[in-house]
C-alpha positions as CSV (number, residue, x, y, z in Angstrom):
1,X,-10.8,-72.8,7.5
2,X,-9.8,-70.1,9.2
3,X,-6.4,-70.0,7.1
4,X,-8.4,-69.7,3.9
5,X,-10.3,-66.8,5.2
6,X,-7.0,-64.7,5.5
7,X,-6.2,-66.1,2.3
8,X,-9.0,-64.8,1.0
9,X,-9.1,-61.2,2.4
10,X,-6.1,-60.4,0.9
11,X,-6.7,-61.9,-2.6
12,X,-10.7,-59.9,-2.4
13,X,-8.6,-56.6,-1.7
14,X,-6.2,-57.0,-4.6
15,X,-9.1,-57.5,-7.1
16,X,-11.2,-55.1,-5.7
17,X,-7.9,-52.7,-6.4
18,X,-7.3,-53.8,-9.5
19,X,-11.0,-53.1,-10.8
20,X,-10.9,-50.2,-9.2
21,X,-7.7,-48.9,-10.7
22,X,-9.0,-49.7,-14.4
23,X,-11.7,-47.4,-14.0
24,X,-10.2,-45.1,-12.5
25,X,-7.6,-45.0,-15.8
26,X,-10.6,-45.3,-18.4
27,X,-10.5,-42.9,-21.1
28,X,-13.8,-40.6,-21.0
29,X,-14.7,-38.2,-23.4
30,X,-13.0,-35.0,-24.6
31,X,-13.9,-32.1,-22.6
32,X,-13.1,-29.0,-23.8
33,X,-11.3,-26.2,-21.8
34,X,-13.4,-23.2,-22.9
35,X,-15.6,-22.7,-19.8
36,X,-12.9,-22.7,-17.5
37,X,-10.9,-20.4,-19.8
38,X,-13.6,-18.2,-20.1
39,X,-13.8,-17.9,-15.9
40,X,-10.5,-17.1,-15.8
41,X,-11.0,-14.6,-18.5
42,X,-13.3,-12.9,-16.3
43,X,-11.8,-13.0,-13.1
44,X,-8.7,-11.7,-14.7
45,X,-10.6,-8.7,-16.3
46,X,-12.7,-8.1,-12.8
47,X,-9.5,-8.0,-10.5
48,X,-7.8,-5.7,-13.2
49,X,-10.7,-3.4,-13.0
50,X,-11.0,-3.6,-9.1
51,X,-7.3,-2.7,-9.3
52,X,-7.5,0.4,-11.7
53,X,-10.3,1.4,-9.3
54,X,-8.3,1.4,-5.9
55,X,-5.4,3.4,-7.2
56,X,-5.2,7.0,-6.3
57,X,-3.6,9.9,-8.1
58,X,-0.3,10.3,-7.2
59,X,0.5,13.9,-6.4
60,X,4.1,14.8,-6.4
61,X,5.5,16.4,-3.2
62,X,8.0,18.9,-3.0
63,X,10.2,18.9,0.1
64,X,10.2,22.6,1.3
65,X,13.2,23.1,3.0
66,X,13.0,25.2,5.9
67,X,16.0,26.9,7.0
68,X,16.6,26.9,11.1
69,X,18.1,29.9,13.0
70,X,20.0,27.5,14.9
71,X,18.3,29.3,18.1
C-alpha cells in the first residue's frame, strides 16, 4: 500500500501541472494597449517638462588673461 501511495503522489502532481499549465495558456480576451500608452505618454511629457525646468541659462565665459610680472 505504501508503494501505491508514492505512485500516486507523483501521478496527482503531474495532473495537477498539467491542468494548471492549460489555464495558464488559455486565450483571454483582447486588451487593448491604450491606457498604458496613454501613461507613458504622460510620464514622457512630465519628465520633459521637469527637464526644460531644471536647465539654467548658459552664460558664456570669457577667460581674461592676466599677464604676470614674473616678480
Amino acid at each position: 500500500m505504501a508503494a501505491l501511495a508514492w505512485l500516486l503522489i507523483p501521478l496527482v502532481a503531474a495532473v495537477g501541472a498539467g491542468l494548471w499549465g492549460s489555464w495558464a495558456n488559455r486565450t483571454r480576451r483582447a486588451r487593448s494597449d491604450g491606457p498604458e500608452l496613454d501613461g507613458y505618454a504622460r510620464f514622457r511629457a512630465a519628465m520633459e517638462r521637469s527637464a526644460v525646468m531644471e536647465r539654467t541659462p548658459v552664460v558664456e565665459r570669457t577667460t581674461r588673461e592676466t599677464s604676470h610680472s614674473g616678480t
